[in-house]
N, C-alpha and C positions, 0 to 999 in steps of 0.2 A: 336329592341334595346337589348344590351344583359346586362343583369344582373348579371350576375357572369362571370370570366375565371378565373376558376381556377385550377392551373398546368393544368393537360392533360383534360379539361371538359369547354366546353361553354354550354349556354343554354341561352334561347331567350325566348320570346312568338310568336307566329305564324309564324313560319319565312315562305319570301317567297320558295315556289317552283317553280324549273326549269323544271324538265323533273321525272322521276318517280325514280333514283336514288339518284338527286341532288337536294340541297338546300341550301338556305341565310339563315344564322343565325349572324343578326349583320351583319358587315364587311366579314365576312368569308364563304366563300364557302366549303359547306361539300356535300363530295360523301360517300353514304355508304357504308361501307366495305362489301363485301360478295355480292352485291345485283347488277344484270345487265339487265336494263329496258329496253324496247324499246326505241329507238329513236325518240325524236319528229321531226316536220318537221325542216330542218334549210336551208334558203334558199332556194334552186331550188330543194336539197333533201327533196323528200315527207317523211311522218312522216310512221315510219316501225308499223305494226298491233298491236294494242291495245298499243300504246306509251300516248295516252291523257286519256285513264283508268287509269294505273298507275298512270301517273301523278295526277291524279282526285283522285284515293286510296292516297296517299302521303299524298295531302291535306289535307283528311280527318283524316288521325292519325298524323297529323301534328296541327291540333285544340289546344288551350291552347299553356303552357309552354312546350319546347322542350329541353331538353337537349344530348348532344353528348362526347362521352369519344372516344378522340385520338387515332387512331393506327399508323397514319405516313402519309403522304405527297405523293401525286400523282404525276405522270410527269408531270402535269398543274398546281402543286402549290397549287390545294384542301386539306382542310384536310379530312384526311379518318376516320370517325368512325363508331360507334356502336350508334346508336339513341334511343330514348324514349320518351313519350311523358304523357298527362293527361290522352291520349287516347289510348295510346298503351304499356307496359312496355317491348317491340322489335319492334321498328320500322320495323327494317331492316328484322326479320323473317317475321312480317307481312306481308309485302307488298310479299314475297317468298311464305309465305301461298294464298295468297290471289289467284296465279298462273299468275299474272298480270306481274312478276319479274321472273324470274330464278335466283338460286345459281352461283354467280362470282367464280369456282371451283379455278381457276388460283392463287387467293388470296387467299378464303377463306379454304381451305382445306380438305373441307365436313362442315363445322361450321352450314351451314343450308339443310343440306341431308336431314334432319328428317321434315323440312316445304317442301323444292319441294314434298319430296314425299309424302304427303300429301296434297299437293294441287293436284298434279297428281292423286294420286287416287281419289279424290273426283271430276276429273274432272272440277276443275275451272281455270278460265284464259282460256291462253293456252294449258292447257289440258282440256277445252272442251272437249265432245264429240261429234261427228253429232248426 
């Protein structure tokens, strides 16, 4: 349910998640800007490595109230923002730190260089090491 829009900001309590970039807040589908997850399975396409971690990370800094400030409008009609939460005050770096997520370069511009590389070096996610 959302409790506030206001100008460019929604914010919900727990909203659902979709997949480790996307989620329901209210009505509204938000993708987060800068942040490109795995895929989960859809259909006959299986789900691409460590897609329901993410997803599962999201979740969790999705806990409580969530709020999102706008940056614009995807080719699906998503809105795109910058997230926050009770549990996280950067959504969208966190889940980058977490190494669960890589940096959307294409969009984000480097906005979150300083979380990849950081999850990188510390080897989490997909920077694992053997």
């Amino acid at each position: 349910m959302i409790f506030a829009a206001l100008a460019a900001i929604i914010a919900c309590n727990a909203p659902a998640v979709h997949d480790g970039d996307t989620l329901r807040c209210g009505s509204e589908r938000v993708r987060l800007f800068g942040v490109d997850a795995p895929e989960v399975r859809r259909g006959n396409t299986p789900a691409e490595p460590l897609a329901y971690e993410a997803r599962d990370e999201l979740i969790g800094l999705t806990r409580g109230r969530v709020g999102c400030r706008f940056i614009d409008r995807d080719r699906y009609g998503r809105f795109v923002g910058r997230c926050w939460s009770d549990a996280s005050p950067d959504i969208n770096a966190a889940l980058i730190r977490s190494g669960l997520a890589t940096e959307y370069r294409r969009y984000s511009k480097g906005a979150y260089a300083a979380a990849e590389a950081e999850a990188r070096n510390a080897g989490r996610g997909a920077w694992k090491r053997p």
